[in-house]
N, C-alpha and C positions, 0 to 999 in steps of 0.2 A: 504494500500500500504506500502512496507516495504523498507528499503534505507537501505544503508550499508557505512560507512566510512573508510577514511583510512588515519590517521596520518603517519606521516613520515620523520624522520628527515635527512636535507640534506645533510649532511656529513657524516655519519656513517651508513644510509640507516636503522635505528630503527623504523620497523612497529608496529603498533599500528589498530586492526580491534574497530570499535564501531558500533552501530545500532541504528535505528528512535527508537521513542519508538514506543507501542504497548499495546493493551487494555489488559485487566487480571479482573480475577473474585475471588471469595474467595471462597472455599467450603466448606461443611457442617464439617469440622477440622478447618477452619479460612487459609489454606495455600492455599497462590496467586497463582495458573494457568493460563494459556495462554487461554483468551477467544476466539481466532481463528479473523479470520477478512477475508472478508468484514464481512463473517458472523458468528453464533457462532458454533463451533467445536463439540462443543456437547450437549444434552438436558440438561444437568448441567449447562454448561455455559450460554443455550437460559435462563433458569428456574434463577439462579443468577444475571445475568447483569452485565452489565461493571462496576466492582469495583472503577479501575484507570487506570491509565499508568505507563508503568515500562522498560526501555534502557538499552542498554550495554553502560556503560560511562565507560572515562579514569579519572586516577588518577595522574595529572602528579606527586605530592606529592610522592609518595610511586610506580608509575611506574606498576599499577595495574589495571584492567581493571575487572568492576565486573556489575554484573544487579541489577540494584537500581529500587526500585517503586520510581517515579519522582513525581508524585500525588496519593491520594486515596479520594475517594468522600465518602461525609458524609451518601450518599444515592447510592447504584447503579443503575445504567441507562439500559435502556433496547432502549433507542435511541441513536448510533452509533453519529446521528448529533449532537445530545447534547453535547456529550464529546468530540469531536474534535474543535466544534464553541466554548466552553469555560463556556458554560451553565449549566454547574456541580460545584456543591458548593465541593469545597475544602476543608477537614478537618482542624481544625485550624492548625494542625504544620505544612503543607506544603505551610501556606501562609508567611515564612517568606523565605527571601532571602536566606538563608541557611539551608535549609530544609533538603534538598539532600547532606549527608553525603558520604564518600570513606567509605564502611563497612570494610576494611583493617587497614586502618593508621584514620581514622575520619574527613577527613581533608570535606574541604567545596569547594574544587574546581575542583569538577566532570564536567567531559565537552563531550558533542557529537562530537562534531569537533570544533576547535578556527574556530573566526567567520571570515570572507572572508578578506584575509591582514593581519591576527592574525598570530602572531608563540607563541609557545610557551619554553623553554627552554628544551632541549635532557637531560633527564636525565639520561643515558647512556654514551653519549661521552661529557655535558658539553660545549658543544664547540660552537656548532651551536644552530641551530630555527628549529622545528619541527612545520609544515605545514601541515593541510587535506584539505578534498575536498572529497566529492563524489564518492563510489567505483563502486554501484551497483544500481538498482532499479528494483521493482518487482511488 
């Protein structure tokens, strides 16, 4: 199932789109694709397994918005429940709190949406709190 967000700061009206994450596979070159979901998209991806998960986060840092792999499993899964329940061993670097890098500025504070009561500061007008919530679901 896939979700959609949408920051938004309330005084200058600066949107911001981001997205859930989503499973991905590596192929026979080592470059991450979209494993498809609920099932897999193609015999490559059945044949590979769920590598990890990978989002569209914001950057409030540098005001950029980029697709990070958020995890990558030391083994790939070929059980959908596995990797959603949390049952996939985590390669070591993405077991630290700041795993998930801004691939723009490097910064450590990539976010899907601030969490419910969260703002964050506009980095546009300065002025106000920028605010999401839920755009879409699918």
């Amino acid at each position: 199932m896939g979700a959609g967000y949408r920051i938004q700061c309330d005084k200058c009206g600066h949107v911001v789109q981001t997205s859930r994450p989503w499973e991905f596979y590596r192929d026979a070159k080592g470059r991450a694709k979209d494993y498809g979901h609920p099932q897999p998209s193609s015999d490559e991806a059945s044949i590979a397994g769920i590598a990890g998960l990978r989002a569209m986060l914001y950057c409030p840092d540098c005001d950029k918005t980029s697709e990070v792999i958020i995890v990558e499993f030391k083994t790939s899964s070929k059980d959908a429940l596995a990797v959603w329940s949390g049952r996939c061993e985590p390669m070591d670097e993405y077991c630290r709190e700041d795993a998930v890098k801004c691939p723009q500025c490097r910064g450590a504070n990539m976010l899907m949406v601030p969490d419910e009561g969260e703002t964050i500061p506009c980095p546009r007008c300065k002025d106000r709190k920028m605010s999401g919530a839920m755009d879409f679901i699918t």
